[in-house]
matplotlib code that plots the C-alpha trace (Angstrom):
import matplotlib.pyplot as plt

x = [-77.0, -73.7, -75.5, -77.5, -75.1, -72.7, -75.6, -76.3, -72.8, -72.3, -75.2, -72.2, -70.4, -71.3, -69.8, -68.0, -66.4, -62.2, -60.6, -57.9, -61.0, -63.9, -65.8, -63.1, -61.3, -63.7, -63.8, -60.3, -59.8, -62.6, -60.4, -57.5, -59.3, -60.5, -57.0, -56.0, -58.4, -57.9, -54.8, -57.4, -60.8, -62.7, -66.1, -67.0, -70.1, -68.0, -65.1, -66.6, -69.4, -67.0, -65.1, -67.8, -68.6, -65.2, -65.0, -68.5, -67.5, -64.6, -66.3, -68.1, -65.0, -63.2, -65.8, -65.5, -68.6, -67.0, -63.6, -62.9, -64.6, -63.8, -65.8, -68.9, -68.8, -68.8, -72.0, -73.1, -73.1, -74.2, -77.4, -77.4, -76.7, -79.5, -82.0, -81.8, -80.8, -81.5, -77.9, -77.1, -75.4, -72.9, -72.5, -72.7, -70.3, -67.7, -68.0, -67.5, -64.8, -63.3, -64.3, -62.6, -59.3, -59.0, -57.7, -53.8, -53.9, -56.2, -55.0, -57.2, -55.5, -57.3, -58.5, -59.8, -58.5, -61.3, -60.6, -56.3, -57.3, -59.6, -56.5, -53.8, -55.7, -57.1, -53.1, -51.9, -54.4, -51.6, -48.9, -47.4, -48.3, -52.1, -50.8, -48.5, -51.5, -53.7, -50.9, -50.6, -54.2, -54.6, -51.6, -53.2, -56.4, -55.2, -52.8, -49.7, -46.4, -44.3, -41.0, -39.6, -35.2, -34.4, -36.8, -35.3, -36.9, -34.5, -35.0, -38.8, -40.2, -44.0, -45.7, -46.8, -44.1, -44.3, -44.4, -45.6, -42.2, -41.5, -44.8, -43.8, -40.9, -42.7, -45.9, -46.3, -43.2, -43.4, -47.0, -45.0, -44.4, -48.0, -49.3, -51.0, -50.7, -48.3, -50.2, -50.5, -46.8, -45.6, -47.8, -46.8, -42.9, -43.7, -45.7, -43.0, -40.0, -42.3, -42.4, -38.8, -37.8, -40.3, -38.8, -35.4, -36.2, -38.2, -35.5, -32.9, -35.6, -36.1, -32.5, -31.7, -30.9, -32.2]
y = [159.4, 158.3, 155.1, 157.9, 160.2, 157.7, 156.1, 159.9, 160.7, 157.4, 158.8, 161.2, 158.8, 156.9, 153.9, 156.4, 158.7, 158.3, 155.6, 157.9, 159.6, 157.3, 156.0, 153.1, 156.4, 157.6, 153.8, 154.2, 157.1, 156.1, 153.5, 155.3, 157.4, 154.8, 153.8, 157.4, 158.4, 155.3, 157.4, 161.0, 161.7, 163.1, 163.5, 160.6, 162.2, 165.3, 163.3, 160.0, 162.9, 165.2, 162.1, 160.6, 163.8, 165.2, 164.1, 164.7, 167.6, 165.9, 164.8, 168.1, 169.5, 167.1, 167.8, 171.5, 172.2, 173.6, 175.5, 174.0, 170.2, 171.1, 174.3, 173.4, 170.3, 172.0, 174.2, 170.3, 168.9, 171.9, 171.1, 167.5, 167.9, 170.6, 170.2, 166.5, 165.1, 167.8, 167.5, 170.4, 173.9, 173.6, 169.7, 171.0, 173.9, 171.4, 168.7, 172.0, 173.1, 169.2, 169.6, 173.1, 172.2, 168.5, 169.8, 169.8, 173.0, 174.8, 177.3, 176.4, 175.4, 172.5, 174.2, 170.8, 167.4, 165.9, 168.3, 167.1, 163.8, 164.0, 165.6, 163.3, 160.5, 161.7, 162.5, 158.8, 157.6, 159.0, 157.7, 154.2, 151.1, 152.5, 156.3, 154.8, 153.3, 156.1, 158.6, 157.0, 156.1, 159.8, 161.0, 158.3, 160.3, 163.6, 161.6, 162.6, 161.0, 158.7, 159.5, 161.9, 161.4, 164.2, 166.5, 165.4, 166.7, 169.4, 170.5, 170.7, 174.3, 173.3, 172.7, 169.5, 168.1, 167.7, 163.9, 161.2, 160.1, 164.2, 164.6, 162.1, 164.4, 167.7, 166.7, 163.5, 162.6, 166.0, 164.7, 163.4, 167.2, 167.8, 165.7, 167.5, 164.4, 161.9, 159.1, 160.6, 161.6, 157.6, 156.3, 158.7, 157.8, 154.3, 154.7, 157.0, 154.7, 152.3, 155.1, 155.8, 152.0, 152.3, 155.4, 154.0, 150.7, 152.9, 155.1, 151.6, 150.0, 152.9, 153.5, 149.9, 148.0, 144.9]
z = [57.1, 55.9, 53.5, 52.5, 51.4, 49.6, 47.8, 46.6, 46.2, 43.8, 41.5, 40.1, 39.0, 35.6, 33.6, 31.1, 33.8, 33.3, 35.7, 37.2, 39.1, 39.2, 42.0, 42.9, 43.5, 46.1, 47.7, 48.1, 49.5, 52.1, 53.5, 53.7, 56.0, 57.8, 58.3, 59.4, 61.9, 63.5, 65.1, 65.9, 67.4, 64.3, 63.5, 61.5, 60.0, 59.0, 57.8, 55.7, 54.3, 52.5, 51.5, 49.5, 47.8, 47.8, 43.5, 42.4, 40.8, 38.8, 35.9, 35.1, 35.3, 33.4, 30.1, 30.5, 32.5, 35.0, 36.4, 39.9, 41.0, 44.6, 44.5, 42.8, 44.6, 48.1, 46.7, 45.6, 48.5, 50.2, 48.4, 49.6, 52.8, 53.9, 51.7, 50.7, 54.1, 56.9, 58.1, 60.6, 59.4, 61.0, 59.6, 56.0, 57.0, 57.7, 54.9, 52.9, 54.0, 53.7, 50.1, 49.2, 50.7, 49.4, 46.3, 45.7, 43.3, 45.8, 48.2, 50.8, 53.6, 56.1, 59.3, 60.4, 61.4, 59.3, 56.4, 57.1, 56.9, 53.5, 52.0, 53.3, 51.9, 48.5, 47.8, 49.3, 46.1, 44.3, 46.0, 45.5, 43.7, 42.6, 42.5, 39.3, 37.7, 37.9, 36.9, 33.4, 33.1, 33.2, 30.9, 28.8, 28.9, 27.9, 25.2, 26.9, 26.5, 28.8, 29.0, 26.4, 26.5, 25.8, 28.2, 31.7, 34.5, 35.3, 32.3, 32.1, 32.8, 33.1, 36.1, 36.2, 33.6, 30.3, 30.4, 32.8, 33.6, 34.3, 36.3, 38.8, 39.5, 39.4, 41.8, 42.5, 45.0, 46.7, 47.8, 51.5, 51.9, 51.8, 54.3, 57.0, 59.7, 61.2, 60.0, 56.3, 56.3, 57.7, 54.5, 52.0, 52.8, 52.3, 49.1, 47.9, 47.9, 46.0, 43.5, 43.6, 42.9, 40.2, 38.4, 38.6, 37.0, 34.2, 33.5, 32.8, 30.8, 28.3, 28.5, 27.0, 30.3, 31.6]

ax = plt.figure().add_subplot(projection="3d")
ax.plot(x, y, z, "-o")
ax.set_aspect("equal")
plt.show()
């Protein structure tokens, strides 16, 4: 069933659909989870299901279509699931639930290991070396500016930062602190102090040093 439901799950996805959340996305976060489960006994069904769907909601949501991606895409792959597939209730149930709580903004907390696993490795996506690219990739969609001088982070009021440089600060290296497993928390340190380095060296190079 799992072929089955990425091949259906990929269908959401088109050539135009931004890079900070396309289907290499998806890819990735399936082998993080790979890597993380190694250490539980999950249900591999339940788990690598929700994970392929988890984003099929983004790009509606991205064009306006729709308020919350993790929402409509739990009623999504509700859809695919029972009806397309014949998974089991309480199968669809889970990968639901997986779905709702992936989201970092939600307040949906993970009841599951398979729904703590999907979240730990959707935010390690945005941790480290590919968590920078994607971060400006997506200021760069929303036309959002680097690094402003004289807006330092402390200083910023908004939520998510008023810059790139700031949003790194605001969300992005708190994501260790929202790792739901030991596994997910040992990669999101690692990742992080790649991050770290990073913004150091940024904040010299804009500031005139070599």
């Amino acid at each position: 069933m799992l072929e089955e439901v990425r091949a259906r799950a990929q269908t959401y996805f088109d050539a135009d659909i931004a890079p900070a959340h396309d289907w290499y996305h998806v890819e990735r976060v399936a082998a993080l989870a790979t890597t993380l489960a190694e250490e539980y006994e999950v249900d591999e069904t339940v788990l690598f299901a929700a994970t392929w769907l988890h984003d099929i909601g983004r790009a509606r949501e991205d064009r306006g279509e729709i308020e919350d991606h993790a929402e409509w895409g739990a009623r999504e792959a509700g859809e695919i699931l029972a009806d397309g597939l014949g998974a089991r209730a309480e199968t669809v149930g889970a990968v639901q639930h997986c779905i709702r709580a992936h989201r970092f903004s939600n307040d949906v907390e993970p009841r599951t290991r398979e729904a703590e696993l999907l979240s730990d490795a959707d935010n390690l996506d945005a941790l480290g070396a590919v968590g920078i690219a994607r971060c400006f990739a997506y200021g760069g969609e929303l036309g959002q500016t680097l690094h402003d001088p004289d807006l330092p982070p402390e200083a910023d009021d908004s939520t998510a930062g008023a810059t790139q440089f700031n949003h790194f600060h605001k969300k992005i290296l708190r994501l260790p602190d929202r790792m739901y497993t030991e596994a997910g928390r040992e990669l999101a340190e690692e990742r992080r102090a790649f991050v770290v380095e990073f913004l150091d060296r940024f904040e010299r190079e804009v500031g005139g040093e070599v």
